[in-house]
C-alpha positions as CSV (number, residue, x, y, z in Angstrom):
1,X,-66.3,16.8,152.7
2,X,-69.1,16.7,150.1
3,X,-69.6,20.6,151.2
4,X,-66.4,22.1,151.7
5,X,-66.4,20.9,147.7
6,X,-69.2,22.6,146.9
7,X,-68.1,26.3,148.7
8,X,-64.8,26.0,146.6
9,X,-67.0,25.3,143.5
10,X,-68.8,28.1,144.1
11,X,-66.1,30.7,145.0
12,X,-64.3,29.7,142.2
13,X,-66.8,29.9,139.9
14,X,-67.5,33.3,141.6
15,X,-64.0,34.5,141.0
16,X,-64.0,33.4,137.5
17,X,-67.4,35.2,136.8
18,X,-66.1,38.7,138.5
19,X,-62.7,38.0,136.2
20,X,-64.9,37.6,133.2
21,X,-67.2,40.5,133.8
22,X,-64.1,42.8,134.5
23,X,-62.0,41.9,131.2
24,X,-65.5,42.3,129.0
25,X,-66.2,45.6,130.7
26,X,-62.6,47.1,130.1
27,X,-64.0,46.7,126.0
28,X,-67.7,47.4,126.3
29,X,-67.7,49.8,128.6
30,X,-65.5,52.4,126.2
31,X,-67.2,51.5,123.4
32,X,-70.7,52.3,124.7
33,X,-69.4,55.7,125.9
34,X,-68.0,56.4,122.7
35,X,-71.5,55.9,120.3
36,X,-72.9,57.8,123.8
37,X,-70.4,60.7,123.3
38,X,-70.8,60.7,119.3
39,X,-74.1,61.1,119.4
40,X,-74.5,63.7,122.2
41,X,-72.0,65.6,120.3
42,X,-73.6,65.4,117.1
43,X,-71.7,63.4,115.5
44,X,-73.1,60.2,115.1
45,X,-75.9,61.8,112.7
46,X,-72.8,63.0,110.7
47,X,-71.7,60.1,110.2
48,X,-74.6,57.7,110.2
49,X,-75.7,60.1,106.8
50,X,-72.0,59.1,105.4
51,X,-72.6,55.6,105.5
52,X,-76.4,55.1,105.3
53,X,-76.0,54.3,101.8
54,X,-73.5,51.5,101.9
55,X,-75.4,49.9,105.4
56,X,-78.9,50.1,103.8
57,X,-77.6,47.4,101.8
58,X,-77.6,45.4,104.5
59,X,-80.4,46.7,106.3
60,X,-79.0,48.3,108.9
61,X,-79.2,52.1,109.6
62,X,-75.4,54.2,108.8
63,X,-74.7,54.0,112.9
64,X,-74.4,50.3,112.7
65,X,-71.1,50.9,110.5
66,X,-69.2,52.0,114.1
67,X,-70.5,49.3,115.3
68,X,-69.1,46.9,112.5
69,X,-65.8,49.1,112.7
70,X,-65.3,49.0,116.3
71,X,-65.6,45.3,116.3
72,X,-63.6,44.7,113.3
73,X,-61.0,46.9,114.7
74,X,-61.1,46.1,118.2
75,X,-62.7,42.7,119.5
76,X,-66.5,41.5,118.6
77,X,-67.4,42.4,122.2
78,X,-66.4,46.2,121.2
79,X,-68.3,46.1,118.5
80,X,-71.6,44.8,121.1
81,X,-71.0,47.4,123.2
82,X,-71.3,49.8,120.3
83,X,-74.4,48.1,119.3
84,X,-75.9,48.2,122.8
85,X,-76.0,52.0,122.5
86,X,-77.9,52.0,119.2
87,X,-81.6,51.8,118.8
88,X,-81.9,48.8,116.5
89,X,-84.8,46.3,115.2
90,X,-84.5,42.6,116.4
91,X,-83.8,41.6,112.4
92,X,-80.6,45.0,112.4
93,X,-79.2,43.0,115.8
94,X,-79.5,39.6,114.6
95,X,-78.0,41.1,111.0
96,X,-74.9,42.9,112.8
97,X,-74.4,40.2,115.1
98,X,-74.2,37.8,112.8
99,X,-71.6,39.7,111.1
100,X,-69.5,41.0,114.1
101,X,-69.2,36.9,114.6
102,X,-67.4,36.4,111.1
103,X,-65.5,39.6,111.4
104,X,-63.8,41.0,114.4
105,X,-60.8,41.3,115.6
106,X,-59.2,41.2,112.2
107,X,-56.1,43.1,112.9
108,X,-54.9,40.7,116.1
109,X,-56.4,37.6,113.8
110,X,-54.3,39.2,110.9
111,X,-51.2,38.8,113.2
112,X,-52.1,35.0,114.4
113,X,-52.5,34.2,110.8
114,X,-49.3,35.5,109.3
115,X,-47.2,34.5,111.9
116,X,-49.1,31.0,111.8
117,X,-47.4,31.5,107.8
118,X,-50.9,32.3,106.2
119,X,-52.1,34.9,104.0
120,X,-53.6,37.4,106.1
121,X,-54.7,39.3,103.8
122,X,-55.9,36.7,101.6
123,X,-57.9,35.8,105.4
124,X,-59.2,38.9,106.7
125,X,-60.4,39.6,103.4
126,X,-62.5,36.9,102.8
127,X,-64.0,37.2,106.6
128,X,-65.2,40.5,105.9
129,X,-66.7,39.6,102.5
130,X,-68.1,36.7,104.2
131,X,-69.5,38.8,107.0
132,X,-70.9,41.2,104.0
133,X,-72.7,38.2,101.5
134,X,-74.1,37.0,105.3
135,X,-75.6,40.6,105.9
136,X,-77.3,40.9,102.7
137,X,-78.5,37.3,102.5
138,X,-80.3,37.5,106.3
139,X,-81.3,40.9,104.9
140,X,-83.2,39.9,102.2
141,X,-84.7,36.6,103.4
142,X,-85.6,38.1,107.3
């Protein structure tokens, strides 16, 4: 009795891991190949250089910014695939992750709030400034 409980613990906890894995793969895996594919193709430099200036602010090199954009357009575990591919410090990771937490998703958030009868606007925008004040802050004190 005590057993059979146990194997249907553990299959199901098996099953729910493999589910898991599978639905975060279907977003990381795409966004890893495409920071892999922009910077094979030259890209990435190209645009890294357009936004170094507005990501220095928060210490993070310009590359980060398809990170940020990725997860803010997609789902925060795009955006960590994105980051996955970058060659970043402990304090850039710590900085974009902490960011990617209080924005991501905003366009399918957007949608929850407004139908929820919010301001989504008035929401989303005060994530990403949010998400901005908390990059600079760890920035400067880390």
């Amino acid at each position: 009795m005590e057993r059979e409980r146990l194997w249907r613990a553990l299959r199901e906890g098996a099953q729910n891991a493999v589910r898991t894995i599978l639905v975060l793969a279907k977003v990381m895996v795409p966004a890893t190949l495409l920071v892999t594919f922009l910077e094979l193709s030259g890209l990435l430099p190209q645009l890294a250089k357009r936004f170094a200036p507005a990501m220095a602010l928060l210490g993070l090199p310009g590359e980060a910014a398809i990170a940020l954009v990725a997860g803010n357009l997609s789902s925060m575990y795009a955006g960590v695939g994105a980051m996955a591919a970058l060659e970043l410090t402990v304090k850039q990771r710590l900085i974009l992750a902490a960011m990617l937490m209080l924005s991501h998703s905003l366009p399918q958030e957007g949608a929850i709030v407004l139908q929820a009868g919010g301001r989504a606007l008035q929401v989303v925008g005060v994530r990403i400034l949010t998400a901005l004040a908390t990059g600079i802050v760890l920035n400067m004190f880390f």
